[in-house]
MDTraj code that builds the backbone (N, CA, C; nanometers):
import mdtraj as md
import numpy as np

residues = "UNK UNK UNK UNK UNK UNK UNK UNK UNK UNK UNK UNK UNK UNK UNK UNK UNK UNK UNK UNK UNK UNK UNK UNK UNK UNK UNK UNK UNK UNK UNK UNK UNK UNK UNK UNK UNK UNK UNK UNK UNK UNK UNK UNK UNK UNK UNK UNK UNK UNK UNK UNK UNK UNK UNK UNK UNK UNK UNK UNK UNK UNK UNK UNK UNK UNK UNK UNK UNK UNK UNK UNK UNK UNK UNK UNK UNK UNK UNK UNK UNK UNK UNK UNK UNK UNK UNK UNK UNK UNK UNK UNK UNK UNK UNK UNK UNK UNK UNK UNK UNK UNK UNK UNK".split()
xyz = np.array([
    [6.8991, -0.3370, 5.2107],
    [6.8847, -0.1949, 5.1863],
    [6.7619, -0.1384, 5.2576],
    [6.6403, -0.2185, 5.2526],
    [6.5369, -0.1812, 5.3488],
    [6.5515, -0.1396, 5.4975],
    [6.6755, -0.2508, 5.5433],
    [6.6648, -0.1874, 5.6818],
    [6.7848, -0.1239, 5.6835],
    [6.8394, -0.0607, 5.6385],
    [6.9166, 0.0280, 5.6254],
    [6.8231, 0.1695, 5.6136],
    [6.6865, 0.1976, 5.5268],
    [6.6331, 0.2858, 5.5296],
    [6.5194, 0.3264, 5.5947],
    [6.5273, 0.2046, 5.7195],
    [6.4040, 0.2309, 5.8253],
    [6.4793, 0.2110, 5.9628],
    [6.6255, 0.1803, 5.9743],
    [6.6730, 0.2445, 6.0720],
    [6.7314, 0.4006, 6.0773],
    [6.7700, 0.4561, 5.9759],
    [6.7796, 0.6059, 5.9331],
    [6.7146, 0.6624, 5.9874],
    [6.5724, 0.6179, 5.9383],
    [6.4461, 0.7148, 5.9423],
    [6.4466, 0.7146, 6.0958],
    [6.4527, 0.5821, 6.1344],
    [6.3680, 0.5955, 6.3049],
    [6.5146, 0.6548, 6.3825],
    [6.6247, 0.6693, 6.3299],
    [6.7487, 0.7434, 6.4109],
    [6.6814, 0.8898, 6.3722],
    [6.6613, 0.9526, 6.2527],
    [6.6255, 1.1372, 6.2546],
    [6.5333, 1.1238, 6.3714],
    [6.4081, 1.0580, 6.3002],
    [6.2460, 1.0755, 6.3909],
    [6.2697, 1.1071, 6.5285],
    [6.3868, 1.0044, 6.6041],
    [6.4594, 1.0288, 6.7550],
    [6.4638, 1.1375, 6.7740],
    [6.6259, 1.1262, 6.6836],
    [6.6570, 1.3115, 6.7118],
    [6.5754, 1.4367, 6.6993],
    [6.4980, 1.4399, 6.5878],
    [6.3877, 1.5014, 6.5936],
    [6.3069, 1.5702, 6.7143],
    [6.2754, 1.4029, 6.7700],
    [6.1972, 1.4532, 6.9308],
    [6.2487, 1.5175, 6.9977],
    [6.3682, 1.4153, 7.0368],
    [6.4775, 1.4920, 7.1480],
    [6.5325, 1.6379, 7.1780],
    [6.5412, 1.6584, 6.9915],
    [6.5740, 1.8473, 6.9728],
    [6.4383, 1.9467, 7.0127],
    [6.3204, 1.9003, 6.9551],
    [6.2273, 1.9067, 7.0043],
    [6.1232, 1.9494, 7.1954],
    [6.1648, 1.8140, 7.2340],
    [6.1520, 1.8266, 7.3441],
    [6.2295, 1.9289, 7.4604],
    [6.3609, 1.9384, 7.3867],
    [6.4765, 2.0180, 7.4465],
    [6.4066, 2.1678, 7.4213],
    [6.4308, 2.1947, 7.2984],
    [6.3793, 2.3292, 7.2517],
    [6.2392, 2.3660, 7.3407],
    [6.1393, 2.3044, 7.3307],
    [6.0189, 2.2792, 7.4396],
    [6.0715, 2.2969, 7.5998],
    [6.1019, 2.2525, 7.6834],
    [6.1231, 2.2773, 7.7770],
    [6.2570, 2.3361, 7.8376],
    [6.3357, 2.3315, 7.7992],
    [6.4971, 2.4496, 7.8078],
    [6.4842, 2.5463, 7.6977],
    [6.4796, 2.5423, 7.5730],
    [6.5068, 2.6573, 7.4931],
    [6.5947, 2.6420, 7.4443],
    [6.6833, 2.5057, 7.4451],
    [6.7931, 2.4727, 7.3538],
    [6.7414, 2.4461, 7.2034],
    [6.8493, 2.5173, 7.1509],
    [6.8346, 2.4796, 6.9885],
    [7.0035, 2.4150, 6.9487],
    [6.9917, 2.3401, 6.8482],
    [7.1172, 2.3055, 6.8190],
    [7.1967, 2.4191, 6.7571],
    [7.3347, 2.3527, 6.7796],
    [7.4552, 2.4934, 6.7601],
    [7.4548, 2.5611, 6.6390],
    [7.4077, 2.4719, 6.5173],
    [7.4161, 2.5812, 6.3855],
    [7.3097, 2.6157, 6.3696],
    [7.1848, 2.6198, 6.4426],
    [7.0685, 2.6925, 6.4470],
    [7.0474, 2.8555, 6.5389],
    [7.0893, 2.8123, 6.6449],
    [7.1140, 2.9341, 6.7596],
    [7.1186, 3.0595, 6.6982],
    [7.1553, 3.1188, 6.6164],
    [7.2265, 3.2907, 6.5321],
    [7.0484, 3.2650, 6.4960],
    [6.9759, 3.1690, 6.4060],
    [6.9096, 3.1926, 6.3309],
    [6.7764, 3.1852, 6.3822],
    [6.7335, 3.1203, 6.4998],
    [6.6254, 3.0434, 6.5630],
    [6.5915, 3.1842, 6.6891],
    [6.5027, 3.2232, 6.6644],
    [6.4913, 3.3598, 6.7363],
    [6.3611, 3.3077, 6.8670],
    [6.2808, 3.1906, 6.8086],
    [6.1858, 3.1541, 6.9124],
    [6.1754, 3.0190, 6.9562],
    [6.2379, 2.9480, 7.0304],
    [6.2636, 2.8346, 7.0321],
    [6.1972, 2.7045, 7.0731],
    [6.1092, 2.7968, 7.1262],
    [5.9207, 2.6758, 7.1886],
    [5.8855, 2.6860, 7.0264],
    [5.9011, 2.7918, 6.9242],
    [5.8002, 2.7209, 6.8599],
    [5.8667, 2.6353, 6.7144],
    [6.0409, 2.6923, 6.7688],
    [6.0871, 2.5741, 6.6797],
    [6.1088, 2.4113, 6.7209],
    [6.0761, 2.3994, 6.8851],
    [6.0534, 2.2929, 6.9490],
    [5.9301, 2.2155, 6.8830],
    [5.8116, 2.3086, 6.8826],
    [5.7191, 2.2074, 6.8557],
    [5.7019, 2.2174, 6.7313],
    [5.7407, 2.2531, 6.6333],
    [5.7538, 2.2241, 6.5346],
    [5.8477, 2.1090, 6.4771],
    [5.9465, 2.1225, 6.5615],
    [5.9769, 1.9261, 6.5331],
    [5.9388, 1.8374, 6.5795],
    [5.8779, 1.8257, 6.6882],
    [5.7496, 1.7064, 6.7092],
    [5.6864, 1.7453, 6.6167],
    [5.5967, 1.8412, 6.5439],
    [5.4704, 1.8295, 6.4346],
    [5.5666, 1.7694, 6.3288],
    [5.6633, 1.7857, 6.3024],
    [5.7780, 1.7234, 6.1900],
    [5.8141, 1.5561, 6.1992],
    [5.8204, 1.5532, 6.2815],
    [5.8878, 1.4186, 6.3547],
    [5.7536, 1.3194, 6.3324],
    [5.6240, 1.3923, 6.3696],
    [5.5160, 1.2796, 6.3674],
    [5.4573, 1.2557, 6.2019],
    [5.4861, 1.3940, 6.1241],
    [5.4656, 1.3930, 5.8968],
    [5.5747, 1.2904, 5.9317],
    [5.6645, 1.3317, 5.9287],
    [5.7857, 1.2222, 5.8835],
    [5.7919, 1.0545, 5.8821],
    [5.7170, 1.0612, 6.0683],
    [5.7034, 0.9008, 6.0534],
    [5.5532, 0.8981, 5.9686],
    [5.4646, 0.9476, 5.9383],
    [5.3272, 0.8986, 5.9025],
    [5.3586, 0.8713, 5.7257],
    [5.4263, 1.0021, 5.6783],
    [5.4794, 0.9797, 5.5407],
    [5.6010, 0.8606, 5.5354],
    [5.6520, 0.8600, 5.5789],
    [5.7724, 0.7316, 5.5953],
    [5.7091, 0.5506, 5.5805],
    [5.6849, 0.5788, 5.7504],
    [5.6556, 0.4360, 5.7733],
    [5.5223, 0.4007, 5.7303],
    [5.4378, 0.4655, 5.6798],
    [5.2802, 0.4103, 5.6482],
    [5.2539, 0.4413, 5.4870],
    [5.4171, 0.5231, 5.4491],
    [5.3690, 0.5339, 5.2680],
    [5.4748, 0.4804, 5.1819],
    [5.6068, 0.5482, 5.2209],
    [5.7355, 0.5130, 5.1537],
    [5.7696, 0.3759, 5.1322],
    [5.7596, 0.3621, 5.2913],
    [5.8741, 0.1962, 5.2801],
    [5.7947, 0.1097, 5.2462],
    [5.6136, 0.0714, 5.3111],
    [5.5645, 0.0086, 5.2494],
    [5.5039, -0.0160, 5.1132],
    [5.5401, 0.1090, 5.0522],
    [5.5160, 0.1170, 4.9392],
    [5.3379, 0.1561, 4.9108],
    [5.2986, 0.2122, 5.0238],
    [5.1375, 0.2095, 5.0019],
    [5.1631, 0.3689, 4.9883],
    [5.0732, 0.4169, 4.8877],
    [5.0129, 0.5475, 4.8701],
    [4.8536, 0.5720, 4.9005],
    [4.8311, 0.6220, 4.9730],
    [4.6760, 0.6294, 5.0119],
    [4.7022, 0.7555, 5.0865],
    [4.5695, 0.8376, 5.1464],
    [4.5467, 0.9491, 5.1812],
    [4.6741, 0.9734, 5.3474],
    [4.7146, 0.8732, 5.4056],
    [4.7436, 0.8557, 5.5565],
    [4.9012, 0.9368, 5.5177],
    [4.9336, 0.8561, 5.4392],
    [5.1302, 0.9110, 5.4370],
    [5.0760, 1.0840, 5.3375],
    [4.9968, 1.0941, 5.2446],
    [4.9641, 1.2389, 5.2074],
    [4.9583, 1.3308, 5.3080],
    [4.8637, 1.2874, 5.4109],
    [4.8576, 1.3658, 5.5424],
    [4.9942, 1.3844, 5.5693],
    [5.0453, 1.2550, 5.6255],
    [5.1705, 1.2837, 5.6982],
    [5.2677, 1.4195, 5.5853],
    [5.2529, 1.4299, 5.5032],
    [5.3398, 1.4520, 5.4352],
    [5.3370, 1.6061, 5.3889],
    [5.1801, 1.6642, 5.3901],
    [5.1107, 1.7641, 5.4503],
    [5.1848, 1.8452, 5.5852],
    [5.1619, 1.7339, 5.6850],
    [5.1746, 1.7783, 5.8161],
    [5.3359, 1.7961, 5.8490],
    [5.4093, 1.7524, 5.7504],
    [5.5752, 1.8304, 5.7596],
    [5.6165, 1.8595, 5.6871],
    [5.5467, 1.9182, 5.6045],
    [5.5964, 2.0459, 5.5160],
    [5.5397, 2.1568, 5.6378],
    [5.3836, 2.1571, 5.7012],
    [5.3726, 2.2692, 5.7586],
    [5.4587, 2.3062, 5.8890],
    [5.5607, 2.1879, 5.9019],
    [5.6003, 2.2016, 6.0189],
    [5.7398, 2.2661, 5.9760],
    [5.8373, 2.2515, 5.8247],
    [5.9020, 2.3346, 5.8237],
    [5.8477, 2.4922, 5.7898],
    [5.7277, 2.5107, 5.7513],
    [5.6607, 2.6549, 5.7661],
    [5.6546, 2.6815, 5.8794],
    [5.6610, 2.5944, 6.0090],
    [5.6070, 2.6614, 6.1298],
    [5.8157, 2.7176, 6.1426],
    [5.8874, 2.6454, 6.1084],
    [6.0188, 2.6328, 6.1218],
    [6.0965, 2.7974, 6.0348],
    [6.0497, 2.8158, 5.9392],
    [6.0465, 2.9245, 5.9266],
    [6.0129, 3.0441, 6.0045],
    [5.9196, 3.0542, 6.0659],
    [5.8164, 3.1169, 6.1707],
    [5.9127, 3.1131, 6.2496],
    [5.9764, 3.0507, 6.3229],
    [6.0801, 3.0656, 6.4263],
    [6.2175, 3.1533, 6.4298],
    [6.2500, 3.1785, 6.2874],
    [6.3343, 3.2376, 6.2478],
    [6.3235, 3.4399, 6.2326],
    [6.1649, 3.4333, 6.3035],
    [6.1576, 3.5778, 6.2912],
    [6.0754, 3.6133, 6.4324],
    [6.1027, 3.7163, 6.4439],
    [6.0608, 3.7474, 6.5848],
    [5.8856, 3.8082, 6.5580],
    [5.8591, 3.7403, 6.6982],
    [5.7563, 3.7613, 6.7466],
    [5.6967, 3.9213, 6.7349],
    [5.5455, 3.9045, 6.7761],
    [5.5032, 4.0472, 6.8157],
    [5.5498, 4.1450, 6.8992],
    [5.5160, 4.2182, 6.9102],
    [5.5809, 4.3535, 6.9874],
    [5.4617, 4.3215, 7.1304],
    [5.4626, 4.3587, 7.2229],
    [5.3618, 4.3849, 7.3315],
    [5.2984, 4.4961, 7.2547],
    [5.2062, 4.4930, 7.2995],
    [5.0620, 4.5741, 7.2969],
    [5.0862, 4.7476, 7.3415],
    [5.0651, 4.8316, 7.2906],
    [5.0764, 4.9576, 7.3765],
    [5.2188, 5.0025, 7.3197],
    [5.2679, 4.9662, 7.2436],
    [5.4011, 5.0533, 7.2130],
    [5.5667, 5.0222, 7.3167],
    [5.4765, 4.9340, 7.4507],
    [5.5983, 4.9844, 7.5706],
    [5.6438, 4.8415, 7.5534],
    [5.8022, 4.8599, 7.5749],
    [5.8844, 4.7670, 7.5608],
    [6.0038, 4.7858, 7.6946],
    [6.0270, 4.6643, 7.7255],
    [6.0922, 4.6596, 7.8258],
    [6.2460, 4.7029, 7.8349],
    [6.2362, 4.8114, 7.9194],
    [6.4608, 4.8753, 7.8852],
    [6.5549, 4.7881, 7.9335],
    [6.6570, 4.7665, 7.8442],
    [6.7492, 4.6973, 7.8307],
    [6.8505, 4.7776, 7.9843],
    [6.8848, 4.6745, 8.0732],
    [6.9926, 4.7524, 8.1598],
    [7.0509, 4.6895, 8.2305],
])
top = md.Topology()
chain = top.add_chain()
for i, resn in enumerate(residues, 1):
    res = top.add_residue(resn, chain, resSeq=i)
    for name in ("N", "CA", "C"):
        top.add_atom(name, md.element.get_by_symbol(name[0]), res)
traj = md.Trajectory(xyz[None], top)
């Protein structure tokens, strides 16, 4: 059952990056995200900041069974990363000055 729940983990953590990295440099988001994901660099790096809580809370608290300050961090650091994940879901600032670029 153990390695059943530390190959899981390290299959999301992957995907994680990969969606990540994608979102980061193309601007791809996955298909049932797209309608909802309005900024996509910063829902990119918000799953690397996710991907790295996940493994720190995972592999350094869960499975080994150790609780100490390291997996708290981790665990800290992806919750804020679905807050940053939220954040993505709403649009950005306006430019400065009122002027916005015409649609044509």
């Amino acid at each position: 059952m153990h390695m059943f729940l530390v190959v899981a983990t390290v299959l999301i953590v992957a995907l994680m990056v990969a969606f990540g990295v994608a979102g980061i440099t193309t601007g791809w988001v996955v298909p049932f995200g797209r309608r909802r994901i309005l900024r996509p660099k910063l829902w990119g790096y918000s799953q690397l900041i996710g991907a790295v809580g996940l493994s720190l809370w995972m592999f350094l608290g869960l499975i080994p069974r150790r609780f100490d300050l390291v997996p708290l961090i981790g665990w800290f650091v992806w919750m804020g990363a679905l807050g940053l994940q939220t954040l993505a879901q709403r649009p950005g600032r306006a430019p400065r000055g009122g002027v916005t670029k015409a649609a044509s």
